[in-house]
MARBA-3410 file (N, C-alpha, C, O; in Angstrom, 1 decimal):
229
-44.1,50.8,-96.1,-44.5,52.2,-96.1,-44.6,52.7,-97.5,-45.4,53.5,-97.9 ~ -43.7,52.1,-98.3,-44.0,52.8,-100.0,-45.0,52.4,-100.6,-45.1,53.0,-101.7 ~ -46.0,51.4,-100.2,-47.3,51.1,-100.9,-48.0,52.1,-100.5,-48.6,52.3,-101.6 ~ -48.4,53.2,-99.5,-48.2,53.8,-99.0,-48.0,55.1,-99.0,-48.7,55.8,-98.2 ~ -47.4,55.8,-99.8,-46.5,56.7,-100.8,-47.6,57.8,-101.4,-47.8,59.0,-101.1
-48.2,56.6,-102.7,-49.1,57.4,-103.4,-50.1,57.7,-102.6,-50.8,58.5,-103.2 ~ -50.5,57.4,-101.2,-52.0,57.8,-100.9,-51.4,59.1,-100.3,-51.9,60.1,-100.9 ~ -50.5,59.5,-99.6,-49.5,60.3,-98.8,-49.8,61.4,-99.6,-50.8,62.1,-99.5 ~ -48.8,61.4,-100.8,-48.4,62.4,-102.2,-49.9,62.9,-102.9,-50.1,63.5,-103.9 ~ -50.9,62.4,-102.0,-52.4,62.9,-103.1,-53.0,63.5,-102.5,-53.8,64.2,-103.1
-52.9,63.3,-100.8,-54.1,63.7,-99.7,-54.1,65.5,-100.1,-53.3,66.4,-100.1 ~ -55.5,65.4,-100.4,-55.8,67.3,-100.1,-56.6,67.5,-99.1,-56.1,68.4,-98.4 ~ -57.4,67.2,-98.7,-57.7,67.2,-97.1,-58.7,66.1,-96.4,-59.4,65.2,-97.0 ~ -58.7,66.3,-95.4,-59.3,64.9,-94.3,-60.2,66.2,-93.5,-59.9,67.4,-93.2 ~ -61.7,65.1,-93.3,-62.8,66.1,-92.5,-63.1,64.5,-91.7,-62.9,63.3,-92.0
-63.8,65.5,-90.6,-64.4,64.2,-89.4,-65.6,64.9,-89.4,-65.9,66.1,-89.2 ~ -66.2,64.2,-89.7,-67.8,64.8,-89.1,-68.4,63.9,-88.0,-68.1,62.7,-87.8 ~ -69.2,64.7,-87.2,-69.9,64.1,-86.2,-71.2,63.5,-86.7,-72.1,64.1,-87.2 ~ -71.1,62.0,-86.4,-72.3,61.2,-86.8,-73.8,61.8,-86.5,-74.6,62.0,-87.4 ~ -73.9,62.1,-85.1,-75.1,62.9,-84.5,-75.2,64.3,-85.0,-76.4,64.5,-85.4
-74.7,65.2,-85.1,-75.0,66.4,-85.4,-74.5,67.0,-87.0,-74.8,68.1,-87.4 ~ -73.9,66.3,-87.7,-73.4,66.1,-88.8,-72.7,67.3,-89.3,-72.6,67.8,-90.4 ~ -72.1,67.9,-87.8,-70.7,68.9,-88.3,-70.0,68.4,-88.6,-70.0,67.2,-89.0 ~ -68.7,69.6,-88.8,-67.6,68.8,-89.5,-67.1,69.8,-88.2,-67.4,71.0,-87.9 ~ -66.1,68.8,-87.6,-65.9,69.1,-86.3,-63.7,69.4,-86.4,-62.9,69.9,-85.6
-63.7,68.7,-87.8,-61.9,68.5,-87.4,-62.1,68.7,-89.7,-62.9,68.2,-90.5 ~ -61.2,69.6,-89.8,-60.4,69.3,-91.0,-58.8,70.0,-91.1,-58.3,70.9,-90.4 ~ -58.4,69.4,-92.3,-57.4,70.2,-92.4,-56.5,69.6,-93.5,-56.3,68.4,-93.6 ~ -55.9,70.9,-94.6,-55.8,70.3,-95.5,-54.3,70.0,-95.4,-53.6,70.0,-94.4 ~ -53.7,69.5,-97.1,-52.3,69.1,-97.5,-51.4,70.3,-97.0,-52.0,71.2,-97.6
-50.5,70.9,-96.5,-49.1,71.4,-96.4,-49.5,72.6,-97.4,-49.7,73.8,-97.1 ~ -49.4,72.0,-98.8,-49.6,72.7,-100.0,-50.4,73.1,-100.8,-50.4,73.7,-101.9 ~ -51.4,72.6,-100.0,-53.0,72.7,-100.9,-53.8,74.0,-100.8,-54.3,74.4,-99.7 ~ -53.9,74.7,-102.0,-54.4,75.9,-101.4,-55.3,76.3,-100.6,-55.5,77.3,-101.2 ~ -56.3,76.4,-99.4,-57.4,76.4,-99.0,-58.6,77.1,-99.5,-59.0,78.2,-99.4
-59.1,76.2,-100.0,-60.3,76.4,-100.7,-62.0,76.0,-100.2,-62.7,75.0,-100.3 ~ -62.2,77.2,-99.6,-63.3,77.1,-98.6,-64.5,76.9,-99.7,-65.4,76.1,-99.2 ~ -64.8,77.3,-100.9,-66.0,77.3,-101.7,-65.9,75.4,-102.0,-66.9,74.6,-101.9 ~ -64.9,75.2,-102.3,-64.9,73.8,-102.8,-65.9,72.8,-101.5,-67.0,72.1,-101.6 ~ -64.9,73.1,-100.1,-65.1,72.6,-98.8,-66.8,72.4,-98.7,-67.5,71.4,-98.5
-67.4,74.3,-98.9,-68.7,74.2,-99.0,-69.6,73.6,-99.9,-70.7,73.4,-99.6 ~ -68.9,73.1,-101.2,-69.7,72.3,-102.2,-69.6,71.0,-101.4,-70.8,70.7,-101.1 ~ -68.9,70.3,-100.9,-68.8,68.9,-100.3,-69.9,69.0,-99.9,-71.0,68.7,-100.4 ~ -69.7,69.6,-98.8,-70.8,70.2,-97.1,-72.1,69.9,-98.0,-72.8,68.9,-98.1 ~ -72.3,71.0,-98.7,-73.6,71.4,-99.2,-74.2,69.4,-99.9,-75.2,68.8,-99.5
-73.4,69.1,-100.7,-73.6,67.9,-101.1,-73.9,66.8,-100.1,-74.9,66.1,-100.4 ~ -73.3,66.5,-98.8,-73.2,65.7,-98.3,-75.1,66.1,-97.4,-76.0,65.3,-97.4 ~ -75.2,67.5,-96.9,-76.2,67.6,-96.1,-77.6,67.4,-97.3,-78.6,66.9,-96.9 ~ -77.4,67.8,-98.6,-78.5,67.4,-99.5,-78.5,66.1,-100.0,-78.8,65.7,-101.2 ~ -78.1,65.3,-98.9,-77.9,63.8,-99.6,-77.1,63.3,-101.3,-76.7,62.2,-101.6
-77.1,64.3,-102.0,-76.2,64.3,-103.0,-75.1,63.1,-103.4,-75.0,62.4,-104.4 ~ -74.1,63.3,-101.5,-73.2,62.5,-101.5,-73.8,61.3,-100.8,-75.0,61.6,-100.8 ~ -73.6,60.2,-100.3,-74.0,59.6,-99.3,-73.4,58.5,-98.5,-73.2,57.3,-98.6 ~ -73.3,59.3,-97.5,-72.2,59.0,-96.5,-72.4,57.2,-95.7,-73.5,56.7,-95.4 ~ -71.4,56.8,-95.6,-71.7,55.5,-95.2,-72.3,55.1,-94.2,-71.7,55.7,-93.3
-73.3,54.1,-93.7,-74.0,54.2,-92.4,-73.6,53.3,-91.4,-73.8,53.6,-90.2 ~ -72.8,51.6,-92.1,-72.8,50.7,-91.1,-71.3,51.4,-90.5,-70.7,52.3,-91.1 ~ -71.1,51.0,-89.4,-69.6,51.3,-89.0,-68.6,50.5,-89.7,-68.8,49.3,-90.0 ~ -67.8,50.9,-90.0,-67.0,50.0,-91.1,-66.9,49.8,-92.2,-66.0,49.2,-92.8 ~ -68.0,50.4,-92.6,-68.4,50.8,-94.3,-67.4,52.1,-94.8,-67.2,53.1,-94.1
-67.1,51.9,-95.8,-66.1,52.6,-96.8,-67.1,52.9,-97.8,-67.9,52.0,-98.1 ~ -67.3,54.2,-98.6,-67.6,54.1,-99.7,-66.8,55.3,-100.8,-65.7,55.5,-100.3 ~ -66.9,55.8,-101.5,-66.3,56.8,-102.3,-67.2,57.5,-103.4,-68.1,57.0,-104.1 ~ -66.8,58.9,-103.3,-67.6,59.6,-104.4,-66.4,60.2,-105.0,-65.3,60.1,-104.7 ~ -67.1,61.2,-106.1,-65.8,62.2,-106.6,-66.7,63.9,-106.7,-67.9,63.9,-106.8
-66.3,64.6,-106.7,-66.3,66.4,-106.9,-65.4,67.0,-107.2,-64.5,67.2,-106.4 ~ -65.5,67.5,-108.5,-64.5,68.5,-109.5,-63.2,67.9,-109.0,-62.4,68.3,-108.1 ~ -63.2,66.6,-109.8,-62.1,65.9,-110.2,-61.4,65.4,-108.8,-60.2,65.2,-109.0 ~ -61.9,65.4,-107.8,-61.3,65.0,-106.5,-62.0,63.7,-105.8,-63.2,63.5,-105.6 ~ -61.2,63.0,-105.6,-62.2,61.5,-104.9,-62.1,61.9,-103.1,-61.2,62.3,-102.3
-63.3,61.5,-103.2,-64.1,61.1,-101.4,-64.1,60.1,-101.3,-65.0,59.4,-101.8 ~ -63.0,59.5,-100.5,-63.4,58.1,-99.4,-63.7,58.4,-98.5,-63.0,59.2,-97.9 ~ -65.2,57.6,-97.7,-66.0,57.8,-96.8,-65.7,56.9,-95.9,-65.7,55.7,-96.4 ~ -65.3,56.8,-94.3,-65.2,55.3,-93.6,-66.7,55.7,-92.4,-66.9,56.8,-92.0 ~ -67.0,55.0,-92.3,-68.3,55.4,-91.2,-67.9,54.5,-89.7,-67.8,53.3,-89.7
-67.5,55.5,-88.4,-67.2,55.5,-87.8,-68.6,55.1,-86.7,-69.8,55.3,-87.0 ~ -68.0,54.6,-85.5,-69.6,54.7,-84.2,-69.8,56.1,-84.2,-70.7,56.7,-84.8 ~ -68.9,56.9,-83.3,-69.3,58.4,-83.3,-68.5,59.2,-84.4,-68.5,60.4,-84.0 ~ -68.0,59.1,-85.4,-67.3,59.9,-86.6,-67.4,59.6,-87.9,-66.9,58.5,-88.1 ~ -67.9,60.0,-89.0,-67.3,59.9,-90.3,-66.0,60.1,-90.6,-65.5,60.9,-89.8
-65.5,59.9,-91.2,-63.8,60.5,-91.9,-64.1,60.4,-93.2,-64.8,59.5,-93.8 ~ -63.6,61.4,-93.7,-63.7,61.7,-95.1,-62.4,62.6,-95.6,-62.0,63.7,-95.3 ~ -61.6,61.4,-96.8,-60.2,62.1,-96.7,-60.5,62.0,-97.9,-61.0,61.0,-98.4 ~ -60.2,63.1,-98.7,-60.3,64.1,-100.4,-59.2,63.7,-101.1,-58.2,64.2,-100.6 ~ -58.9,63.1,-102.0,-57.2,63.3,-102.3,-57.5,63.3,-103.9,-58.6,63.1,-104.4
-56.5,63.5,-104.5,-56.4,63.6,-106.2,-56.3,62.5,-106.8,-56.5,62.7,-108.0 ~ -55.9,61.1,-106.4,-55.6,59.8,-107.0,-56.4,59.5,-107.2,-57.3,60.3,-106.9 ~ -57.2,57.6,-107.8,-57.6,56.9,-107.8,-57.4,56.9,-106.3,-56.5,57.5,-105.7 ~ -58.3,56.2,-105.8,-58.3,55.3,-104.4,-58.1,54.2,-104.8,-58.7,53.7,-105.8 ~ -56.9,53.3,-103.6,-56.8,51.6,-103.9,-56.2,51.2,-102.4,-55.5,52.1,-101.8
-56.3,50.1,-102.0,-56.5,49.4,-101.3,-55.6,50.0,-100.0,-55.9,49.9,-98.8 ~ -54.8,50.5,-100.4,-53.9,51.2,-99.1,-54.5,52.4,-98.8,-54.4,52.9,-97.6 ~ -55.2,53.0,-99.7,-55.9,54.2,-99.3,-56.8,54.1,-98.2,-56.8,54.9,-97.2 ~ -57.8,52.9,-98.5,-58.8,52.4,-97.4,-58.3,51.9,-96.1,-58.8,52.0,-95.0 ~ -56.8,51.2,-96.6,-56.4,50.5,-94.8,-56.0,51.7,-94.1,-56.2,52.0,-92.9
-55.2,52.6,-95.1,-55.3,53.9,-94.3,-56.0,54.9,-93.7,-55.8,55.5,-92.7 ~ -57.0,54.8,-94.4,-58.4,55.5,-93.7,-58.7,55.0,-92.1,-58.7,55.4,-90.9 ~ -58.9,53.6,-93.2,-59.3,52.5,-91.8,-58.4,52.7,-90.4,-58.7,52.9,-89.2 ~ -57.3,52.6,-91.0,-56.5,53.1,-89.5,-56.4,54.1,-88.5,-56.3,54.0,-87.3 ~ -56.6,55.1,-89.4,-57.3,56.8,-89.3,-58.4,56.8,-88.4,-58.4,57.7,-87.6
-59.5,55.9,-88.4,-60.3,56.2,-88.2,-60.5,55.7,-86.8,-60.8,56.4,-85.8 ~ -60.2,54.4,-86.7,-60.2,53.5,-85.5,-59.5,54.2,-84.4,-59.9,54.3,-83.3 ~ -58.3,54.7,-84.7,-57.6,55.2,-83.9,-57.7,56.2,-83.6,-57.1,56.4,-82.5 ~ -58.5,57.4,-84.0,-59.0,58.3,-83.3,-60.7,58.4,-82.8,-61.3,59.3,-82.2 ~ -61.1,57.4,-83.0,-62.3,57.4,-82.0,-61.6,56.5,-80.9,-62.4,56.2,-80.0
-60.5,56.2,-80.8,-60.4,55.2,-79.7,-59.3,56.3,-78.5,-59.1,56.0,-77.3 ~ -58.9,57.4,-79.2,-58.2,58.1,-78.6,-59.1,59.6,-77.8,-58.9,60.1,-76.8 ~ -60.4,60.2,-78.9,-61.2,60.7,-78.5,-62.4,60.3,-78.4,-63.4,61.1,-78.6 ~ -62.3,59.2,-78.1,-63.9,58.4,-77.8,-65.1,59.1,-76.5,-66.3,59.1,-76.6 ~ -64.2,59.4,-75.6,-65.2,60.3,-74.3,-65.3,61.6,-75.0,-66.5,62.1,-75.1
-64.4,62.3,-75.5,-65.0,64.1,-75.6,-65.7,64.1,-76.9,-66.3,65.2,-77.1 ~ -65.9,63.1,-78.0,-66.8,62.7,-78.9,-67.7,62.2,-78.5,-68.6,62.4,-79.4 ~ -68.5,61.4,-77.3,-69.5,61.5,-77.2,-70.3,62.5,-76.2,-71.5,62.5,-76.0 ~ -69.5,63.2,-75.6,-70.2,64.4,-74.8,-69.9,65.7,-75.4,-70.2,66.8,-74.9 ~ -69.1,65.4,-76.5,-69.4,66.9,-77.6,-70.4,67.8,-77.5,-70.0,68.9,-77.1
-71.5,67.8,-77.6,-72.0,68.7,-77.4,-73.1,68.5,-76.3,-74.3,68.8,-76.4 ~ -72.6,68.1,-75.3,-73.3,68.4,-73.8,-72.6,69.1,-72.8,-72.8,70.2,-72.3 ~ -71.4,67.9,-72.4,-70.5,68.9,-71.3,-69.7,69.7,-72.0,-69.6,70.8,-71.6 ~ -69.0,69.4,-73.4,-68.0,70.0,-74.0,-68.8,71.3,-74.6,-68.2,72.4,-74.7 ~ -70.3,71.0,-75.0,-70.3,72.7,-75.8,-70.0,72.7,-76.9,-69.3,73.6,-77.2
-70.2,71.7,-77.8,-69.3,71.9,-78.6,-68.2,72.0,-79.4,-68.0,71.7,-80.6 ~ -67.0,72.6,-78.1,-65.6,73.3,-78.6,-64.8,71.9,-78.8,-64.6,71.1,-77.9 ~ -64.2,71.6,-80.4,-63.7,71.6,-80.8,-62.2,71.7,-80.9,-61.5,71.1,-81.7 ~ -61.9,72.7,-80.0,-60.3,73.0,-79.5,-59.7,71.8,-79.1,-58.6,71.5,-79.6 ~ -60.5,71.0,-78.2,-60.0,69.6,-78.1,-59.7,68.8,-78.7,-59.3,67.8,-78.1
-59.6,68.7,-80.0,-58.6,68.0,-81.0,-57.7,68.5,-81.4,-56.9,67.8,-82.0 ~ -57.5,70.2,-81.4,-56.4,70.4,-81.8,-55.3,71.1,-80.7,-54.6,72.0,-81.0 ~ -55.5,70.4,-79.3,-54.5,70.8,-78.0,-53.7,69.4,-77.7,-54.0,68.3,-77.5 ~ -52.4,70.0,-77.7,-51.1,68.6,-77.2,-51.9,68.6,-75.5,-52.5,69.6,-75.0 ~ -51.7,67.8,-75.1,-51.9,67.6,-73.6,-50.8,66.9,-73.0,-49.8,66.5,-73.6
-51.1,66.9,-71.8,-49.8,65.8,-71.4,-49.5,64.4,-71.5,-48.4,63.9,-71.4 ~ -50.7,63.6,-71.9,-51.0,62.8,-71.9,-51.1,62.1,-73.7,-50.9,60.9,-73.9 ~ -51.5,63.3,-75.0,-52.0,62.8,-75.7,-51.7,63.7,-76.6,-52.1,64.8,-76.3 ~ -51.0,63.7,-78.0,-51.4,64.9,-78.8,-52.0,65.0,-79.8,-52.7,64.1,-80.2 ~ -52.0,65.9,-80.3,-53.7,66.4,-81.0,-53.6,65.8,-82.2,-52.5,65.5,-82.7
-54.8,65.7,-82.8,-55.1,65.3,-83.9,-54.3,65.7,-84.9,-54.6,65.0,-85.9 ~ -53.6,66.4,-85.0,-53.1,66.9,-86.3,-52.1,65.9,-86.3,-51.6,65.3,-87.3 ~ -51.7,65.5,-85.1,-50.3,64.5,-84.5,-50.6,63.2,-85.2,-49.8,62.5,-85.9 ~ -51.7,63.0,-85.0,-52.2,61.7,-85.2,-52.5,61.5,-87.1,-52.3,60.5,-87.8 ~ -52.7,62.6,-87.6,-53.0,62.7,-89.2,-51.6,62.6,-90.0,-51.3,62.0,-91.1
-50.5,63.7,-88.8,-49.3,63.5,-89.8,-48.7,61.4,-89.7,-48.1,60.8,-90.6 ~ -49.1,61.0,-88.7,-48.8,59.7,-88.5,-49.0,58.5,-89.5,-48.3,57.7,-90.1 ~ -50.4,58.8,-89.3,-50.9,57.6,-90.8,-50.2,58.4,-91.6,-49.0,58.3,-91.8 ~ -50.9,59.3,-91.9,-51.1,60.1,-93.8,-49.6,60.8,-94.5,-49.3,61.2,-95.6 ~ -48.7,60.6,-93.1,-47.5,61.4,-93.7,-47.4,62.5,-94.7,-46.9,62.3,-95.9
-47.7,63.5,-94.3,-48.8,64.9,-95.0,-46.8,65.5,-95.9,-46.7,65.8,-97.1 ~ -45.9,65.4,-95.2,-44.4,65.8,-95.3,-44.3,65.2,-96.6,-43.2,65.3,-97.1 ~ -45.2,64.4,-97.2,-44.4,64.0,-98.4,-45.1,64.5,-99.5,-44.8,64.3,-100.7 ~ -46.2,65.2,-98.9,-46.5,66.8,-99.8,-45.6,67.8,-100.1,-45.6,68.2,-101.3 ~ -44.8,68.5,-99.3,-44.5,69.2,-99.4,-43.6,69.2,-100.3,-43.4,68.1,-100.7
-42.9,70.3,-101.1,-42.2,70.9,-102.0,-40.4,70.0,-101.2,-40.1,70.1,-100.0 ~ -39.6,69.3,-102.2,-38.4,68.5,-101.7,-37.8,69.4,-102.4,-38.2,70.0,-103.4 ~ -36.2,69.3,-101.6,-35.2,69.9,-102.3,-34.2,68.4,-102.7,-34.2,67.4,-102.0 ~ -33.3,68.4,-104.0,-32.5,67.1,-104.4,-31.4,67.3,-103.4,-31.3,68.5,-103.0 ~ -30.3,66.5,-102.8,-28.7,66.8,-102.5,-28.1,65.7,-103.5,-28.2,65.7,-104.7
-27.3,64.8,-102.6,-26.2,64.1,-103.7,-27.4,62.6,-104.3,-28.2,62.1,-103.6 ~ -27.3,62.3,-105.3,-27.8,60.9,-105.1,-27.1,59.9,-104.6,-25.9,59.8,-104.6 ~ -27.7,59.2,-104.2,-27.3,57.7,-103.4,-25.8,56.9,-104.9,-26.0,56.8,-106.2 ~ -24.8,56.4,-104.2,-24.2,56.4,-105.3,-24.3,54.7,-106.0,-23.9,54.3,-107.1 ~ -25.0,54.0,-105.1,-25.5,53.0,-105.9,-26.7,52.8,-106.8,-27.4,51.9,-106.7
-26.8,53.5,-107.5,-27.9,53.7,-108.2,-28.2,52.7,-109.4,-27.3,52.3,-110.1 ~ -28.9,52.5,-109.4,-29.3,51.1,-110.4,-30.1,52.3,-111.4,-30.3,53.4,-111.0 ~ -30.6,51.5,-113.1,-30.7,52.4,-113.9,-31.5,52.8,-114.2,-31.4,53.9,-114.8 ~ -32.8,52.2,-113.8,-34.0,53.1,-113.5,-34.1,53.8,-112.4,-34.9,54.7,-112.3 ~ -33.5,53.5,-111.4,-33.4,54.9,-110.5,-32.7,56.0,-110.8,-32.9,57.1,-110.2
-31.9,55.8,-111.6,-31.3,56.8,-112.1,-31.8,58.0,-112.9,-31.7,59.2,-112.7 ~ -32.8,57.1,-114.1,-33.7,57.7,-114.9,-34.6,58.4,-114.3,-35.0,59.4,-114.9 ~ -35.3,58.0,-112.9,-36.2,58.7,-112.2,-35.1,59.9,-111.6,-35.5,61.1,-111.6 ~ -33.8,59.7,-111.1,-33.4,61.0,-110.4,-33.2,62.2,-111.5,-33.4,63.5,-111.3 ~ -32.7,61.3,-112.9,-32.3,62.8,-113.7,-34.1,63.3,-114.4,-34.2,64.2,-115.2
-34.8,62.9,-114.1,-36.1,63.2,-114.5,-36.4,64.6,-112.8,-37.0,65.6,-112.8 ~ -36.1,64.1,-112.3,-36.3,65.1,-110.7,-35.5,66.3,-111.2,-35.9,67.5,-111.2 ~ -34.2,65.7,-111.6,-32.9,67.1,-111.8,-34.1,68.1,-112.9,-34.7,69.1,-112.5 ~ -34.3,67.5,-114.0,-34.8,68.2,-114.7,-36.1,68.9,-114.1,-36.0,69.9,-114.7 ~ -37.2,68.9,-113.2,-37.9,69.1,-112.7,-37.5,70.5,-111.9,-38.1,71.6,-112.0
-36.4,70.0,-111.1,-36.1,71.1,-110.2,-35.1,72.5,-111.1,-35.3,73.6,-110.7 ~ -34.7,72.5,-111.6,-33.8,72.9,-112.8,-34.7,74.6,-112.6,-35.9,74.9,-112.9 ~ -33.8,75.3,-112.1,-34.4,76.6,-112.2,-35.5,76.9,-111.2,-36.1,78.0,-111.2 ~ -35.8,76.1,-110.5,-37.2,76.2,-109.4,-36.3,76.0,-108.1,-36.4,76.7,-107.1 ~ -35.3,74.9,-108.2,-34.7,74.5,-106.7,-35.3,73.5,-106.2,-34.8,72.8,-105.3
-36.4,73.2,-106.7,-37.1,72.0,-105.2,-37.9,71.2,-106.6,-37.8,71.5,-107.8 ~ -38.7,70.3,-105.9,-39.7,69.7,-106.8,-40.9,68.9,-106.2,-40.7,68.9,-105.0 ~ -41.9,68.4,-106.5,-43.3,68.4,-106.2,-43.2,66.4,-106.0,-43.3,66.0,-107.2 ~ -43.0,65.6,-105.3,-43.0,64.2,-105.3,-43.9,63.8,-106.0,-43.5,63.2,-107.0 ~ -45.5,64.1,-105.9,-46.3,63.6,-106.8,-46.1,64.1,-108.2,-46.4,63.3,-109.1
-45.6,65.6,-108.9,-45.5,65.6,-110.3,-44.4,65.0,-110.6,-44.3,64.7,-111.8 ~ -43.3,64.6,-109.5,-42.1,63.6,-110.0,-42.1,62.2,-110.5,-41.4,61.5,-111.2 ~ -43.4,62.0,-109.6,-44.1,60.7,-109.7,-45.1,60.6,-111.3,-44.7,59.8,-112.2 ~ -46.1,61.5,-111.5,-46.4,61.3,-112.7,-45.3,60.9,-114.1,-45.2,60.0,-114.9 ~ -44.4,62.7,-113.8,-43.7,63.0,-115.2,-43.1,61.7,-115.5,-43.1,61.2,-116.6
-42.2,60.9,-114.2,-41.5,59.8,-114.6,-42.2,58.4,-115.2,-41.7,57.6,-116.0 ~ -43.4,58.4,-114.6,-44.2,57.5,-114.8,-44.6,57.6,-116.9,-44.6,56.6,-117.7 ~ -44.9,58.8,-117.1,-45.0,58.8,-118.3,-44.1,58.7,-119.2,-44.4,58.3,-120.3 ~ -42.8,59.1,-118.9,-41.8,59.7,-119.4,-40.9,58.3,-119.4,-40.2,58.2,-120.5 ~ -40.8,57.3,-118.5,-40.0,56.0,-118.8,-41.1,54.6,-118.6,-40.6,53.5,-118.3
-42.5,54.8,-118.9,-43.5,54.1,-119.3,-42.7,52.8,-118.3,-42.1,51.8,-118.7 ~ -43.0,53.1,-117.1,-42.7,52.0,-115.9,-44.3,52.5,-114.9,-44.6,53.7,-114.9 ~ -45.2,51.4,-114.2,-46.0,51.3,-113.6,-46.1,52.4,-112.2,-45.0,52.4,-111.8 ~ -46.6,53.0,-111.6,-46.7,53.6,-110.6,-46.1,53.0,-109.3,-45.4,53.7,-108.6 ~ -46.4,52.1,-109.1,-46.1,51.2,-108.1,-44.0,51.2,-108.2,-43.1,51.3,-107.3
-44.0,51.1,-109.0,-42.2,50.9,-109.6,-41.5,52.4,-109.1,-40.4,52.7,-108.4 ~ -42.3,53.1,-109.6,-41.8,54.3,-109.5,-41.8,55.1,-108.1,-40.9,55.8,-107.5 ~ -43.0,54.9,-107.8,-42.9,55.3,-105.9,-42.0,54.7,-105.1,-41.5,55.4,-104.2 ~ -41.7,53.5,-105.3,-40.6,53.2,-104.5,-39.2,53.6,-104.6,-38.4,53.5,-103.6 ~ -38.8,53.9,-105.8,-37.8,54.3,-106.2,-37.7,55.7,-105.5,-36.7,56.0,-104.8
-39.1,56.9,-105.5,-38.8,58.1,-105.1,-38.8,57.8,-103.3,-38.3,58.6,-102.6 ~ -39.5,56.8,-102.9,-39.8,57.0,-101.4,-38.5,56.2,-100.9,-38.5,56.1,-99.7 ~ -37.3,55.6,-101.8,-36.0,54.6,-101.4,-35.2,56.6,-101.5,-34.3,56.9,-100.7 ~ -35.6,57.5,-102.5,-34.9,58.9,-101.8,-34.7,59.6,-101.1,-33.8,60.3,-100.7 ~ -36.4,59.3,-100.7,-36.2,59.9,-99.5,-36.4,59.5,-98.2,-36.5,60.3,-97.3
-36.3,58.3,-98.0,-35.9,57.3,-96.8,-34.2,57.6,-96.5,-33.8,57.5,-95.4 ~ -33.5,57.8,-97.3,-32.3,57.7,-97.7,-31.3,59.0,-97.5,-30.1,59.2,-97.3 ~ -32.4,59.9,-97.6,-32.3,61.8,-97.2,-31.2,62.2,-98.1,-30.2,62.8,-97.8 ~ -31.7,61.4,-99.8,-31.3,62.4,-100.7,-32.4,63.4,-101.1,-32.1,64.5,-101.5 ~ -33.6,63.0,-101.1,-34.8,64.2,-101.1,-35.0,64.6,-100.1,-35.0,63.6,-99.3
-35.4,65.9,-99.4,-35.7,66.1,-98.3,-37.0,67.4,-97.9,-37.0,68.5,-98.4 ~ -37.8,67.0,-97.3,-38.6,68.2,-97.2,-38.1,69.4,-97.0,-37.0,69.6,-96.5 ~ -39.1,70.3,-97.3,-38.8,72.2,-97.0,-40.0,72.4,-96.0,-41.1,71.8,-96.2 ~ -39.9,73.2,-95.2,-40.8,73.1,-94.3,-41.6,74.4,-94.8,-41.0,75.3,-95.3 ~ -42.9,74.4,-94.7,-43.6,75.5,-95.3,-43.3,77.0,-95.3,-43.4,77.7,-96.2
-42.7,77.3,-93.8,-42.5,78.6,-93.8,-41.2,79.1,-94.2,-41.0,80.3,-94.3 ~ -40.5,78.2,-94.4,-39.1,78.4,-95.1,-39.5,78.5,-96.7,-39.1,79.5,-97.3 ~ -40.0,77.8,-97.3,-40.6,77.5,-98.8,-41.1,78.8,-98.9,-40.5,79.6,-99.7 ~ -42.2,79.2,-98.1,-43.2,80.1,-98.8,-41.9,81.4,-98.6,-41.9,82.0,-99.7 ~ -41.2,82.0,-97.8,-40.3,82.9,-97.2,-38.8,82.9,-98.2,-38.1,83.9,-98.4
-38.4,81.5,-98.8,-37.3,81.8,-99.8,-38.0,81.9,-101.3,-37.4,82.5,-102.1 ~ -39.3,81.1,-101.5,-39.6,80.7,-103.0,-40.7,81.5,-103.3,-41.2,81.4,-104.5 ~ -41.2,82.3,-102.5,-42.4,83.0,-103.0,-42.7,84.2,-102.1,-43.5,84.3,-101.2 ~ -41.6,85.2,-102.6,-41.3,86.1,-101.6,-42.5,87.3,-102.9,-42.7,88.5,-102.6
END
């Protein structure tokens, strides 16, 4: 799961468009990502003026970038997916997509292809728990683990600490210092620059914290309700 990590800590939002009618029938962004509808419409606008160009065989992956944001594209039978994130894209990014993708045309495979005959349309159908199945959002926090966006608070560290994890936690202390919480992905940069160790090195060290539940998420409405009153 920590290879893993960095695609998690980058996602700003995931869109499904419908192959046939080339809506965008499902999005939704990071936890923390401001919603930014003008951006959403530059995509949109891009993708319908061929600008972007979305992938056609089923199973095709491709990537573009817009104001500094990368698009990986996976081309589904009846869906595109197109997940936005702030990183480089690399290899876990794609199996993640890939898994994303497969699994939810395999879960809404009937109301994706009578979308707009018996369904009408409505859309509500991916985002209702049923008894049987829950909604896509269910299915997004699953792969993409959206919670490791969110704003973490530090508690004790783990007391076996080896010495570069160390360096990564007092890099976090300093981070949170006066704020209370801290950002995994700017924890992940600053350390990365700051003890000139690889990305890969360093994610596991933060994702061994919070496996560990010395970092722990804040849930949004508690965050936005104590930290930005």
């Amino acid at each position: 799961m920590s290879n893993y990590f960095q695609v998690s800590i980058s996602v700003s939002y995931i869109l499904v468009i419908h192959n046939n009618s080339k809506g965008v029938i499902y999005v939704r962004s990071a936890p923390t990502e401001e919603f930014d509808p003008k951006f959403l419409e530059e995509v949109r606008r891009a993708i319908q003026f061929e600008e972007i160009d979305l992938p056609e065989i089923e199973g095709d992956i491709t990537q573009a970038s817009v104001k500094n944001k990368y698009l990986v594209m996976r081309a589904g039978k009846l869906t595109t997916t197109i997940l936005i994130i702030s990183a480089k894209p690399n290899r876990f990014t794609r199996e993640a997509l890939h898994s994303f993708s497969i699994r939810m045309e395999s879960r809404w495979g009937r109301e994706l292809k009578k979308l707009y005959e018996q369904l009408e349309g409505d859309i509500d159908v991916f985002h209702k728990d049923t008894d049987t199945r829950e909604s896509l959002n269910s299915l997004v926090n699953e792969v993409f683990h959206l919670d490791f966006t969110l704003p973490h608070k530090m508690g004790l560290p783990p007391n076996d600490l080896k010495r570069m994890s160390r360096k990564v936690w007092e890099v976090g202390e300093e981070l949170a210092r006066g704020k209370g919480y801290i950002i995994l992905g700017e924890l992940l940069t600053e350390a990365k620059d700051r003890l000139n160790r690889s990305k890969a090195v360093i994610s596991d060290i933060i994702y061994d914290f919070v496996t560990r539940g010395s970092m722990t998420p804040i849930p949004l409405d508690e965050f936005l309700e104590k930290y930005h009153r």
